[in-house]
C-alpha positions in Angstrom: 16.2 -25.4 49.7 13.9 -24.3 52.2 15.3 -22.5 55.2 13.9 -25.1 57.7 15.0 -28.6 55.8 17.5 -29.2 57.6 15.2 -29.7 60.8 14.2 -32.5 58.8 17.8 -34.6 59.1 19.8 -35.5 61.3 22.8 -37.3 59.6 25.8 -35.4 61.6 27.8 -37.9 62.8 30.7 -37.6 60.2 30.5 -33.8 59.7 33.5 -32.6 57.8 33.5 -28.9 57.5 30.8 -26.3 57.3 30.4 -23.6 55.2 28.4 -20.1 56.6 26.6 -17.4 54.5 27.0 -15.1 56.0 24.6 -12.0 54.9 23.1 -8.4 56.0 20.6 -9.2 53.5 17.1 -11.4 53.7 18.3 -14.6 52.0 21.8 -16.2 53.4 22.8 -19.8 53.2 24.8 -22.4 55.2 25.7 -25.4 53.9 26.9 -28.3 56.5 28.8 -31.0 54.4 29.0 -34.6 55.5 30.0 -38.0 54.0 27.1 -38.7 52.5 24.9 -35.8 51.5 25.0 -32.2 51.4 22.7 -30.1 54.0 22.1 -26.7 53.2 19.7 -23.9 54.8 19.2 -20.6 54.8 20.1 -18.1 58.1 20.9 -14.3 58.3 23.6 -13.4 60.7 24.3 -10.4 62.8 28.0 -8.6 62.0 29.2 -6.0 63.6 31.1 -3.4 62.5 34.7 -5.0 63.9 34.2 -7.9 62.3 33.7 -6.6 59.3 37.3 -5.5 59.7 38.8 -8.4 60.9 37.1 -10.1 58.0 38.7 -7.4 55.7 41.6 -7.9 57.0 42.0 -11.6 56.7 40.3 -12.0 53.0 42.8 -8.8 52.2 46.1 -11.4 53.5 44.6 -14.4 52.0 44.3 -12.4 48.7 47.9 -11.2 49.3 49.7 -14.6 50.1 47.9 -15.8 46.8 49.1 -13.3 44.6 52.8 -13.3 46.0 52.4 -17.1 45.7 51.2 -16.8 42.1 53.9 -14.4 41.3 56.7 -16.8 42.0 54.9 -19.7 40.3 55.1 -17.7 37.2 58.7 -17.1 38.0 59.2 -20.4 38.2 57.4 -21.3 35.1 59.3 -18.9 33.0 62.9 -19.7 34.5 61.8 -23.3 33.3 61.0 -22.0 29.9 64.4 -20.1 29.2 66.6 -22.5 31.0 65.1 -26.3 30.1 68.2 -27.8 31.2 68.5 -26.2 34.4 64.6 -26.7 35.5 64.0 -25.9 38.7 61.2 -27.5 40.6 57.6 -26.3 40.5 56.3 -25.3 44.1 54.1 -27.7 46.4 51.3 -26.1 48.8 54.1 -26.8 51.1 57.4 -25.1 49.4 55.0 -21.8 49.2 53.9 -21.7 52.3 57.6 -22.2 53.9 58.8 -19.6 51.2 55.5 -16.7 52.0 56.8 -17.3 56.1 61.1 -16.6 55.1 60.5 -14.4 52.2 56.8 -12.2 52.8 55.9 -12.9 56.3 59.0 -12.0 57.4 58.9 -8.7 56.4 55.1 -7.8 56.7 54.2 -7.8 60.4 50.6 -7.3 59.5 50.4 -11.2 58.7 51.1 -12.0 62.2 47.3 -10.1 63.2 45.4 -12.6 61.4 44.9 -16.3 61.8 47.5 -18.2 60.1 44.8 -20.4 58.3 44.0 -17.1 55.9 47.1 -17.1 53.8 48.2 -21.1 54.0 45.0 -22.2 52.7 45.0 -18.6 50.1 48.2 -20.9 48.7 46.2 -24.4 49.3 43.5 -23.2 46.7 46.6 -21.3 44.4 48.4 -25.0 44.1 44.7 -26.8 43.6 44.3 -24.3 40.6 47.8 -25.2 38.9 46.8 -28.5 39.3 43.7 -27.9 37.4 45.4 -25.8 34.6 48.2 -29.0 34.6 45.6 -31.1 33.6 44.0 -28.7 31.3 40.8 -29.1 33.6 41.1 -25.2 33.5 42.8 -21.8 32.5 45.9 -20.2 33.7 45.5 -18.9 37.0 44.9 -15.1 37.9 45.9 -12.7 40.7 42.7 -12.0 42.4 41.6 -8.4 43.2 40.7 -6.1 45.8 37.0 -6.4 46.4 36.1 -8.9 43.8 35.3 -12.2 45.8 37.7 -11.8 48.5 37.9 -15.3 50.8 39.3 -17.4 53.0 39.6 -20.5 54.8 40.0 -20.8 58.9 40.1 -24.6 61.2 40.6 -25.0 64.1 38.3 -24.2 67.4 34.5 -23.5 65.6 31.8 -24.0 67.8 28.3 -24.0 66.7 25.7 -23.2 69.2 21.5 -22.0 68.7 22.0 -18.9 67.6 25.4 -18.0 66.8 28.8 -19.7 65.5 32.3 -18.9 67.1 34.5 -18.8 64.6 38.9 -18.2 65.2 40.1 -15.2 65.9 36.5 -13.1 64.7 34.6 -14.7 68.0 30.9 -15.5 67.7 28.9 -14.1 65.2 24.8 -14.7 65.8 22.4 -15.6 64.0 18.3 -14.9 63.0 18.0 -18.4 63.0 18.1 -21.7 65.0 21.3 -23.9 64.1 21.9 -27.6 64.8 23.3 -27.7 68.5 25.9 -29.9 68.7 27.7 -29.9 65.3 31.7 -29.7 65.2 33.1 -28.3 61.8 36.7 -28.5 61.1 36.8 -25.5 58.5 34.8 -22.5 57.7 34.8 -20.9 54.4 34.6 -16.6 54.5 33.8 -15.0 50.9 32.9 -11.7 50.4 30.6 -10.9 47.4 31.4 -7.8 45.9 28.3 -6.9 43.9 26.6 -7.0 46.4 29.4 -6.0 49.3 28.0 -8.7 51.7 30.5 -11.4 53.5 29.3 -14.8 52.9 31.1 -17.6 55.8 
């Protein structure tokens, strides 16, 4: 899609989250997703060095809270195997989250310097996938490794403005390129690529 389609369209009105590529190469993409269509162009963005940690940081969480979440489902899943008269019921998006904030946040103050969204929507995404492999839509689910498509999911305050996006907790973060002034998403999607070690938002 051509960098400057989107300045073709205006259909805004029921934006529901937006997704940013975020690159320090030529050819970036963000994707703004609506009822009715999907709008996608192309934009470079400027990163500086401390958000590229902070980005780290929260992809390195996210990846944490998934694996500690996937680790108990597989508890879980076993225990159910051994004992089938004593089952013992498989964790919601819900019961993980509540158990990662008594049983892992607890003890791993480092959790509390990123936004909360990283690792509850890390466990969002791990339930989505047993879901999936319930239904035999797809495999088994995997612990996910340092460096090898690190993401994660923030809401809350994003604010999109010309030349720049201001996303929780990493601030604003400009752009090469003109945006559409005026748009309000309710989630951005951070994911890093790791063949080409670039963070894609």
């Amino acid at each position: 899609m051509s960098a400057y389609s989107i300045s073709q369209a205006h259909p805004f009105l029921f934006l529901e989250s937006l997704y940013l590529t975020v690159f320090r190469l030529p050819f970036p993409s963000i994707l703004l997703y609506n009822h009715y269509m999907i709008i996608g162009f192309q934009t470079k963005l400027k990163v500086n060095k401390k958000q590229l940690a902070v980005l780290a940081q929260h992809a390195g969480t996210a990846r944490h809270a998934y694996n500690q979440g996937l680790a108990l489902c597989k508890e879980v899943l076993k225990h159910n195997r051994v004992n089938p008269e004593d089952k013992i019921k498989f964790p919601s998006a819900i019961d993980l989250h509540k158990w990662l904030i008594a049983s892992i946040k607890a003890r791993l103050p480092w959790y509390y310097e990123v936004s909360k969204c990283a690792p509850q929507y890390a466990l969002r995404s791990l339930s989505d996938a047993f879901k999936a492999f319930f239904k035999k839509l797809r495999g088994f689910p995997n612990f996910k490794k340092k460096g090898r498509n690190d993401s994660f999911t923030l809401d809350g305050s994003i604010h999109v403005d010309h030349h720049k996006v201001k996303v929780p907790v990493i601030g604003w973060v400009k752009t090469y390129e003109r945006l559409p002034h005026g748009v309000k998403p309710k989630s951005v999607t951070i994911s890093r690529q790791a063949e080409r070690k670039v963070y894609l938002i």
